[in-house]
Structures are given as structure tokens and as C-alpha cells.
C-alpha positions in Angstrom: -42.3 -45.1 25.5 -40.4 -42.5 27.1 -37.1 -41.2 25.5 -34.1 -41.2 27.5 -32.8 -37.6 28.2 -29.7 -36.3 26.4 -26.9 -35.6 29.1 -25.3 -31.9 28.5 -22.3 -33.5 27.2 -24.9 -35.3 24.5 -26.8 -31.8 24.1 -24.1 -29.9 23.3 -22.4 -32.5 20.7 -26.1 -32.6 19.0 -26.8 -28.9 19.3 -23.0 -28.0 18.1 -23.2 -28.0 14.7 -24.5 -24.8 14.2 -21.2 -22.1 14.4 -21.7 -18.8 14.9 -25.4 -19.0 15.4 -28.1 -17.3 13.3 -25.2 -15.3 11.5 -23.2 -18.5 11.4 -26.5 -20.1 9.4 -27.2 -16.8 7.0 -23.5 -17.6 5.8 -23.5 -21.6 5.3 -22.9 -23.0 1.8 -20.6 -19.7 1.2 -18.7 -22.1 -1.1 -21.8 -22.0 -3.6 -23.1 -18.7 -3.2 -26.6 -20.1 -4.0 -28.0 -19.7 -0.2 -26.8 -16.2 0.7 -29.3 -14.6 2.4 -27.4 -10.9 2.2 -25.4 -9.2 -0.7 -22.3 -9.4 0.9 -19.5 -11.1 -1.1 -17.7 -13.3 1.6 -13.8 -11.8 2.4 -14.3 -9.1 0.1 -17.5 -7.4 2.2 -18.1 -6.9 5.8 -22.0 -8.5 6.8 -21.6 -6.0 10.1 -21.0 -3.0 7.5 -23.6 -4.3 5.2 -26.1 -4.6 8.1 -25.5 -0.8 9.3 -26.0 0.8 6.0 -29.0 -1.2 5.5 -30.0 -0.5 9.0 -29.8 3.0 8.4 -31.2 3.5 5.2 -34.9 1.6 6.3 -34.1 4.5 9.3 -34.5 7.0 7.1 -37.1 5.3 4.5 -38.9 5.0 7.6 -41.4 2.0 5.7 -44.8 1.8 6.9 -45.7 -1.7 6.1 -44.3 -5.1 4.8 -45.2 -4.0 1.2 -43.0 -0.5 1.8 -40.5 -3.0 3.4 -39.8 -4.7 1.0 -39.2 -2.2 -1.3 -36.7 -0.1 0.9 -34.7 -3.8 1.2 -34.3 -3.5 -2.6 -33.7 0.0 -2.9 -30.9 -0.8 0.3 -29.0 -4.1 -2.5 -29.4 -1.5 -5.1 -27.2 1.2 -3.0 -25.0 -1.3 -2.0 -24.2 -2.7 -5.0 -23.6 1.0 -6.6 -21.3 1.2 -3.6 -19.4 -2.0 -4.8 -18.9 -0.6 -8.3 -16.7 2.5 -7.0 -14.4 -0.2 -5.1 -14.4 -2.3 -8.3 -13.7 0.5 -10.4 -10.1 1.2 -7.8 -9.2 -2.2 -7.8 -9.2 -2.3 -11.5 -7.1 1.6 -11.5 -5.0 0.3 -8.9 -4.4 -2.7 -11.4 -3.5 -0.3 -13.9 -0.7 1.4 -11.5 0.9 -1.9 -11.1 1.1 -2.3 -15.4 2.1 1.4 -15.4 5.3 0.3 -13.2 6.2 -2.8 -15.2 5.9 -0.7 -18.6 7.7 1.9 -16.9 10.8 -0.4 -15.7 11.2 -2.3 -19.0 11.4 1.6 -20.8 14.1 2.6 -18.5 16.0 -0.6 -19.5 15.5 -0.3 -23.0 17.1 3.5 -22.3 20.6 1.9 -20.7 19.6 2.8 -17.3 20.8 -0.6 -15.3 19.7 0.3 -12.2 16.2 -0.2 -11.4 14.2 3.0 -9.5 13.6 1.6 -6.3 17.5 0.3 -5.9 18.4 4.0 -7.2 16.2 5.6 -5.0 18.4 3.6 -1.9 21.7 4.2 -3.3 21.0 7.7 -3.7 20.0 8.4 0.0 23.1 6.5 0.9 25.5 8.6 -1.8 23.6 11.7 -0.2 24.2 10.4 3.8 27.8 9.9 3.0 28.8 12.7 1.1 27.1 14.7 3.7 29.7 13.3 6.2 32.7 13.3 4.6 32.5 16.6 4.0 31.9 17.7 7.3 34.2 15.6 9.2 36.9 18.0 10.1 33.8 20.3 11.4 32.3 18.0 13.5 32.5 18.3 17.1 35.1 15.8 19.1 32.0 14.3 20.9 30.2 13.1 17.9 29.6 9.6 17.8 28.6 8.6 13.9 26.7 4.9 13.7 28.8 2.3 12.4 26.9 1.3 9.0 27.4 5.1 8.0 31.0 5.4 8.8 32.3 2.6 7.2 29.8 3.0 4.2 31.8 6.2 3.9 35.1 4.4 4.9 34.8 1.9 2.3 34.2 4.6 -0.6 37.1 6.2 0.3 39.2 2.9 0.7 37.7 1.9 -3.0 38.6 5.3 -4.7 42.0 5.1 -3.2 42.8 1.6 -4.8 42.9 0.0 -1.1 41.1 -2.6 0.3 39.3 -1.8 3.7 39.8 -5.2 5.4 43.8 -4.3 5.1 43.2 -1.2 7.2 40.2 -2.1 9.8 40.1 -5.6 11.1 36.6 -6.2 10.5 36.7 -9.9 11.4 38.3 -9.2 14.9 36.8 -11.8 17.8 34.1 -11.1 20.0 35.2 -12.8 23.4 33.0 -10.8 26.3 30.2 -7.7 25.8 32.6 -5.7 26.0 34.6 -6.9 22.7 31.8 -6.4 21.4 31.0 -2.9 22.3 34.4 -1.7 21.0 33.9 -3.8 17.5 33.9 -1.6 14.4 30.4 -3.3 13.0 29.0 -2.2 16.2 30.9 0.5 17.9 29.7 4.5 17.2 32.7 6.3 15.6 34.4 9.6 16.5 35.3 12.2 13.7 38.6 11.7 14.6 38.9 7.8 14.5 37.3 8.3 10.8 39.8 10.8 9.6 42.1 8.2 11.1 41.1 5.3 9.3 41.3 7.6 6.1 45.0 8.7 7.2 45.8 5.1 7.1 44.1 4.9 3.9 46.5 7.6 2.5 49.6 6.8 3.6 49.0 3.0 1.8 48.6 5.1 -1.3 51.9 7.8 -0.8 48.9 10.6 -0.7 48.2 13.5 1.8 45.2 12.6 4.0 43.4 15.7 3.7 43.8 15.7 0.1 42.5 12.4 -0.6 39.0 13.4 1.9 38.2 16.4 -1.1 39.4 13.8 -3.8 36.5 11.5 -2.5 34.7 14.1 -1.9 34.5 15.2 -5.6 34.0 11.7 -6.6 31.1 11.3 -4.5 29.2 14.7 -6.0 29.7 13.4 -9.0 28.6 10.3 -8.8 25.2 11.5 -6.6 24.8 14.3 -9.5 25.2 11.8 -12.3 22.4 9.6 -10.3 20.1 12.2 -9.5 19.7 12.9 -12.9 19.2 9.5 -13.6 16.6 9.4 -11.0 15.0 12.5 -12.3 14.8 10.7 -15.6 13.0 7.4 -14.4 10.7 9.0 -12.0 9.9 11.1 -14.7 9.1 7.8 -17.3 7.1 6.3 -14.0 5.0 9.5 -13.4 3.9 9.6 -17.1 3.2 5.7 -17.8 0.9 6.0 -13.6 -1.0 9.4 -15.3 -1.6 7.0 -18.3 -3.3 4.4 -16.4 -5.4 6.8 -13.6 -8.0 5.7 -16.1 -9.4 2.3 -16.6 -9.2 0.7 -19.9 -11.3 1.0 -22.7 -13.1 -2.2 -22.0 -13.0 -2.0 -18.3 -14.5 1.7 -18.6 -17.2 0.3 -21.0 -18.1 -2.3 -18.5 -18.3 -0.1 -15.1 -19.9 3.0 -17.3 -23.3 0.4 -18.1 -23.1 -1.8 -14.8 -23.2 1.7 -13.2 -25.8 3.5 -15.3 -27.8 -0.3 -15.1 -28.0 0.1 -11.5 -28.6 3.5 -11.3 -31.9 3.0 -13.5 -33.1 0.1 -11.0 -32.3 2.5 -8.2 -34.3 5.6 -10.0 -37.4 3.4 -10.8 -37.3 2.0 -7.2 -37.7 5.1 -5.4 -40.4 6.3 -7.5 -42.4 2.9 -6.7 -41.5 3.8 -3.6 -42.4 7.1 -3.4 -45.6 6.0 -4.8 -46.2 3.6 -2.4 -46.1 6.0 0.3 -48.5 8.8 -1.6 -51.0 5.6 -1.8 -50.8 5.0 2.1 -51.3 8.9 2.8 -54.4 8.8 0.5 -52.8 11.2 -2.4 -53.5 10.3 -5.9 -50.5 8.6 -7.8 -50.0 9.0 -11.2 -50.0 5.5 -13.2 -46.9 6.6 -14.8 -44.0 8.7 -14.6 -41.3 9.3 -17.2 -37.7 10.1 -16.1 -35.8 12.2 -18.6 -31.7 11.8 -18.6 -29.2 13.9 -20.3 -31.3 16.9 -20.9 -29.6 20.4 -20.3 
């Protein structure tokens, strides 16, 4: 009895279950682990990586028979898996870097410093921006346009020193009605020096003080207040640079367990090449000794 053919359509939905091919198949049942056919840990290794080191190693083993082969396979898992250790032994230091910021945080605290590093760190490069301009301002050329985030950081410094609120002085909640509203809207706009030692004017005369007198008042307060935080920082970074050189290390236990898998797997390795190396004497015709011993830690 003859069996009716299978239409393409049919072929392909039999024939479909296989993804990816033979590598699709050498991966199935990744779930388990228990069929692997490679040593590749699935989304922590690369297969293509593992298959060019392996590829390049039996290159240069150069194995004369299946025997030889097989052999330069295990001596290939054996310096892959050494290779695995060294990324191991980062994740586990990089582990450490993460502890060393959290210890490092909560000793600050404990110190009185409120303000974590990172969120100093920003508010220092803005006290540093802004100081930077306010002092220059009466310098800076008439064509100077200054962006709008950095003039009106500076502007509401002043306006807070001063006792004053900006909103009174700038109408910051003006409407947008066409593009070119908004071009011309203090969020957006670029600022002149001279529209910012206006605004500052302004500020001044709300307060019965001289304009240029109140720019160096703000001025002063703004050194101080970037000195006082730069020693701060200095301080902090410091803590965080000791606790990350105290963990560049592994811990005790971890260093215990990478120091034997290592020293394991370098002992496999060691005894493989000589079988290997043995092997290949055998197929030249040399004489191999029946044993070898491998002395470690001698001077």
C-alpha cells in the first residue's frame, strides 16, 4: 500500500520542529542541563566563542587519531573551565564593590553627612557652574547667550539669598500661544549677561540693596557653600575609596573556594597534557615512561 505523499505545506509542519538546526538540537532540554552536548552555560557563555577556542586549540594540538582526539577535547573543557573561574572570580569582586558602596553610604550617615555622594557629586558641579557665572557676568561679552537651566539655576540662588521669591520677579508661568512665544520664554530662551544682571537688579531693588553689591554677596555665599561641600565630598569619596580597596579581594570563603576549584582544575589540566604528550611519543615510536611525577611549590 502506497503512502500518500506529504504536500510542502505538510512537510514543513512535520519537519518544523527542529529550531535552529543541529545547533538548535545540541541546545534542547537547556532547562535540565542533563543533555548538553558542550560546556557552555546557556546566557552566561557564547557556544560560537566556545566553538572557536576549541577549534583552535585541537589546531594547535594538531591530534593524530580518535584516541589523541579525544584527549585534546578534554584538555579543550579543562581550559575552558579555568577560563570560567577568572570571570567567576570578577563577578564575585564586582559583588564585593557593590557591598563596599552600601557600607560606605551607611558610614557617611552615621558621620552627619545627609547628603548621599552621588547627589553631592551633582550639586557640586552645579554650585561650581554657577558660581563660575556669576562671577563673570559683568566680563562677559554682550553677545553671550547663557542656556536657560544655568541662568536661572544662578538666578534663583541669588533670588533665595536675597529673601525674594523668583516667581515675583520672572514670570515663569507666562503662556505659550505660537513658536515664537515660545522662543522668547525664560524656561527656553538663551539669556544675555545683561538680561541676567537685570533680573538680579530687580532682585535688589525688592530688597533696598545695590545690585552690584548683592552679585559679590552671592557670590561669597556660593564659595562658601561649594568649599564647605567639596570638603564634604573629599571626606566621602575618601570613606568610599577605602571600604572598594577593602573588597578588591574576595572573601575569605569565596577565596577558599576559587583558590581549590582553580588549583583542582589546574591538576586535571597538568595530568592531561602529559597523557597527552605521551600519547603522541607512543605514535612517533619513542619510549614513554609508565610514570611521571609532577612536583609543585619547589623553589
Amino acid at each position: 500500500m502506497k503512502r500518500p505523499k506529504r504536500n510542502g505545506a505538510n512537510k514543513k509542519r512535520v519537519t518544523g520542529h527542529v529550531v535552529g538546526g543541529r545547533n538548535g538540537r545540541a541546545l534542547n532540554a537547556l532547562r535540565h542541563g542533563i543533555f548538553l552536548q558542550e560546556p557552555v552555560i546557556p546566557g552566561v557563555e557564547n557556544v560560537r566563542e566556545f566553538r572557536r577556542f576549541r577549534s583552535k586549540v585541537l589546531e594547535a594540538m594538531a591530534p593524530q587519531n580518535e584516541l589523541q582526539r579525544d584527549m585534546a577535547k578534554r584538555i579543550t573543557g579543562l581550559a575552558w573551565r579555568l577560563r570560567r573561574v577568572d570571570l567567576y572570580e570578577a563577578a564575585v569582586i564586582a559583588r564585593g564593590q557593590e557591598a563596599a558602596e552600601v557600607e560606605a553610604a551607611e558610614v557617611v550617615e552615621r558621620a552627619g553627612h545627609a547628603t548621599p555622594s552621588h547627589l553631592l557629586e551633582l550639586s557640586l558641579s552645579v554650585m561650581r557652574a554657577g558660581l563660575k557665572l556669576l562671577k563673570s557676568l559683568p566680563d562677559l561679552p554682550a553677545d553671550t547667550r547663557v542656556r536657560s537651566n544655568r541662568a536661572l539655576e544662578v538666578l534663583s540662588f541669588v533670588a533665595d539669598f536675597a529673601g525674594v521669591k523668583l516667581e515675583d520677579v520672572i514670570d515663569l508661568s507666562a503662556k505659550v500661544e505660537d513658536l515664537e512665544s515660545v522662543s522668547r520664554h525664560p524656561l527656553v530662551r538663551r539669556w544675555t549677561p545683561a538680561e541676567t544682571l537685570e533680573v538680579i537688579a530687580q532682585i535688589a531693588r525688592r530688597t533696598g540693596k545695590q545690585p552690584e553689591g548683592l552679585r559679590l554677596a552671592a557670590v561669597m555665599r556660593l564659595m562658601t557653600l561649594s568649599e564647605f561641600g567639596e570638603s564634604e565630598a573629599r571626606s566621602g569619596f575618601a570613606v568610599r575609596d577605602l571600604h572598594r580597596r577593602l573588597h578588591l579581594l574576595p572573601d575569605a570563603a569565596e577565596l577558599d573556594k576559587i583558590v581549590r576549584y582553580e588549583a583542582h582544575l589546574s591538576r586535571l589540566l597538568t595530568v592531561s597534557l602529559h597523557e597527552y604528550e605521551a600519547l603522541q611519543a607512543r605514535g612517533h615510536g619513542e619510549r614513554v615512561p609508565l610514570a611521571r611525577l609532577d612536583v609543585q611549590g619547589l623553589d
